[in-house]
N, C-alpha and C positions, 0 to 999 in steps of 0.2 A: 282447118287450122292446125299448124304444129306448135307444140310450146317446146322449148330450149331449155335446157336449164343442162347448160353444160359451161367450163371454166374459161377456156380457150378462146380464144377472138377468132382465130384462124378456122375453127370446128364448128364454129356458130354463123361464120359463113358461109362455109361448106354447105349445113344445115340450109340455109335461105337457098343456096343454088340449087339444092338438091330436090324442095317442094317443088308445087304444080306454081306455075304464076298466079294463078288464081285463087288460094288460099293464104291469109293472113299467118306469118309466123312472129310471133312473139317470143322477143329473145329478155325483154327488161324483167327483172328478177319479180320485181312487185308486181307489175301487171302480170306477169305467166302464172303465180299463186292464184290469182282474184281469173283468169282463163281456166284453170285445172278446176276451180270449185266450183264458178257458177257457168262454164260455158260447154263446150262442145267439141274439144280436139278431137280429129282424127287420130294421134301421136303424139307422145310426148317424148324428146328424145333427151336423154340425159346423162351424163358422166360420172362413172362412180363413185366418186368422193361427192358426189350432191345428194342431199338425202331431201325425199320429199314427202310432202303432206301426208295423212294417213287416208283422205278422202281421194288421194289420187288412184286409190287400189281400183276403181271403175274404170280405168280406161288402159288404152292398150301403152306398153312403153318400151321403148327402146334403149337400151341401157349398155352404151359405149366403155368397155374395160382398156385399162393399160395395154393388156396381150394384142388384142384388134388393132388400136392404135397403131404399136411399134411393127405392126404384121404390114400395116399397113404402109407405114413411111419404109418400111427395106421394100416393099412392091414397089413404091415411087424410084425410091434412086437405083432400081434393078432396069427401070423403065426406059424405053426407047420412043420415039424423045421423051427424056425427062419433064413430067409433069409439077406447076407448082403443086403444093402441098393443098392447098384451096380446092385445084381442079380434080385432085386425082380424088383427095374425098370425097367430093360432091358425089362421084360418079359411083364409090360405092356404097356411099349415101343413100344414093335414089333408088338402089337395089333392096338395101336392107328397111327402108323405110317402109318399099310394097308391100312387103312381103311378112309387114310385122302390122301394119297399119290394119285397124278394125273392116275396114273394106267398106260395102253400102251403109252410109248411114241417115237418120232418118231427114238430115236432114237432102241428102240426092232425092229421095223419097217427095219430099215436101217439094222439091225443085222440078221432078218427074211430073207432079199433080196437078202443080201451076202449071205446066206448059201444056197440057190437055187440058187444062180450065182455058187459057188462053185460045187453043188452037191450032198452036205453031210452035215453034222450039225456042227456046228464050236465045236472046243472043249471048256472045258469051259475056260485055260488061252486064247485063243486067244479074247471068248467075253468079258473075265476084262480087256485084255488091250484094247482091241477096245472100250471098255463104256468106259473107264477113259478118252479114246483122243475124243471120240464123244461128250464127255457132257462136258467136258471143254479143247477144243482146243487151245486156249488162253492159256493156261496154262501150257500145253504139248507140249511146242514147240520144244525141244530137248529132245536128248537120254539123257539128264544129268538129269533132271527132272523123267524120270520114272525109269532109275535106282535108284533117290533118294528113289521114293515109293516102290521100293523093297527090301531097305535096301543093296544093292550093289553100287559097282563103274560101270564106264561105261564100262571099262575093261572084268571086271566079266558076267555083264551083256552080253556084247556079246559074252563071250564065251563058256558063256550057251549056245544061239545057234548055236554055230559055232559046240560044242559037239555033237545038236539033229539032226544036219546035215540043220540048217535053213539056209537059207538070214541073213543080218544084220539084228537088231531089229530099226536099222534106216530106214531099208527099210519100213518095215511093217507100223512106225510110219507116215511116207510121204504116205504112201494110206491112212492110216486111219486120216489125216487129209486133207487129199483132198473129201473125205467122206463128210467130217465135209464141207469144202466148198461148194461143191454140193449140198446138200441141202439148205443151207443159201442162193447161189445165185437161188434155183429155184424159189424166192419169187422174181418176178421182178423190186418192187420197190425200192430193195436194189441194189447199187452201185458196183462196183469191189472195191474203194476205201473203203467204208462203209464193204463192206466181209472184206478186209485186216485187216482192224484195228480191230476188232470185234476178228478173227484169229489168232491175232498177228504177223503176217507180216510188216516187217519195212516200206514197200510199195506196193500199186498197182503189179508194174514192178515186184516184186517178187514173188509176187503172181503167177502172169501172168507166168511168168520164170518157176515156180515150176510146173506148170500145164504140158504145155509144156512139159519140159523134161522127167518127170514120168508117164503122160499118151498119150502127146501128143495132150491134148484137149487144149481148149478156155473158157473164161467163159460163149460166147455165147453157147458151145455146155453143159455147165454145167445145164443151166438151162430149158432144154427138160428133157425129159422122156428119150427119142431114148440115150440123153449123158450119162443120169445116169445109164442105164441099159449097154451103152459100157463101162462105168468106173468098175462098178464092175467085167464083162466078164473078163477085160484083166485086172485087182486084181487078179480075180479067177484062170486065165487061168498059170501066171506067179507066183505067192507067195503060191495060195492052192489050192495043186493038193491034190490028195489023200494021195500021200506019205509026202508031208507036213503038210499035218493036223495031219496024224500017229505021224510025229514026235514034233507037236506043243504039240500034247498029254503028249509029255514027261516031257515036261515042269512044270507036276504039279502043284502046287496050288501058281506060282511063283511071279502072280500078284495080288493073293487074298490080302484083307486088312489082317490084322493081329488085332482083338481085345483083349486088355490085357484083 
């Protein structure tokens, strides 16, 4: 996930063209605040008159000046063929964001572990929706939200996979935000209540509830080794078999972003 928090319309696109397809960028002001605090960006790229949170100081950030800018539009119109202003940023966009961006994090980790729990390599719709609900679970908390990011209703969206022969895409959403739990609570100093809120869970008790029923764990068993390695097993065992990843394949590029 990138969060934006820069002025420009034209910069902010740039920004979208310059990520992977694959991860969620969030440009809207209020949602990049409530991404920075409770989520998982790889980068946050931002404009120097934007001043941000003081809990942003965790993560890595890319911080676009005036000088760069204008270095950058005399490269443009010095250019052969002349690039729009959109494309020529993108391109060194995509440079500076590697190169600034945290690199592995835990959640490639968590994506690596599923796919040895599984057996096979995830396709790639299954690791876009899996990064969009790992890195901001708070935000994904229903199917109504990722249908939005696919530009479907909820309807449609499941009937995509009821076509490739899947599970609901609510099912898959509740592993992959108990994912999201499991790791927040293996850090012992955090709460169940503190995971809840953080998850967006109306409460504890729900929390508790949803564990329970879809895996049948605790948060005590959440936070071993021994749990994390039975959560994904019985992910694995039940949602991606082989013939479900075949068909996750079909899915194509359904949750990739979409840069104009």
């Amino acid at each position: 996930m990138i969060v934006v928090q820069v002025t420009d319309p034209s910069l902010r696109l740039a920004v979208c063209r310059a990520a992977h397809p694959e991860e969620d960028v969030v440009t809207d002001a209020r949602l990049a605040i409530d991404a920075i605090e409770w989520g998982c960006p790889r980068l946050i790229v931002k404009s120097e008159d934007v001043r941000l949170p003081l809990f942003s100081s965790r993560h890595a950030i890319l911080e676009l000046d005036s000088v760069t800018l204008r270095r950058w539009e005399a490269e443009r119109r010095s250019g052969n063929p002349l690039l729009t202003r959109v494309a020529h940023s993108a391109r060194r966009l995509a440079m500076l964001m590697e190169s600034s961006g945290v690199g592995r994090t835990w959640v490639d980790e968590a994506l690596a572990d599923l796919a040895r729990a599984a057996g096979k390599q995830l396709p790639l719709p299954t690791r876009t929706f899996a990064r969009r609900v790992l890195e901001f679970p708070r935000h994904y908390t229903s199917l109504h939200t990722v249908a939005d990011g696919c530009a479907l209703s909820r309807g449609a969206l499941k009937a995509k996979f009821r076509r490739c022969g899947l599970q609901s895409p609510s099912s898959y959403l509740r592993w992959f935000r108990l994912m999201a739990v499991f790791h927040l609570l293996s850090d012992r100093s955090i709460t169940v209540a503190v995971a809840a809120r953080r998850m967006g869970f109306t409460s504890n008790g729900n929390l508790c509830r949803m564990m329970d029923t879809v895996c049948g764990m605790t948060p005590t068993d959440a936070r071993t080794a021994q749990g994390w390695n039975r959560l994904l097993i019985a992910f694995a065992l039940g949602h991606l078999t082989p013939e479900a990843l075949e068909a996750w394949a079909g899915l194509s590029d359904l949750f990739e972003r979409r840069a104009a």
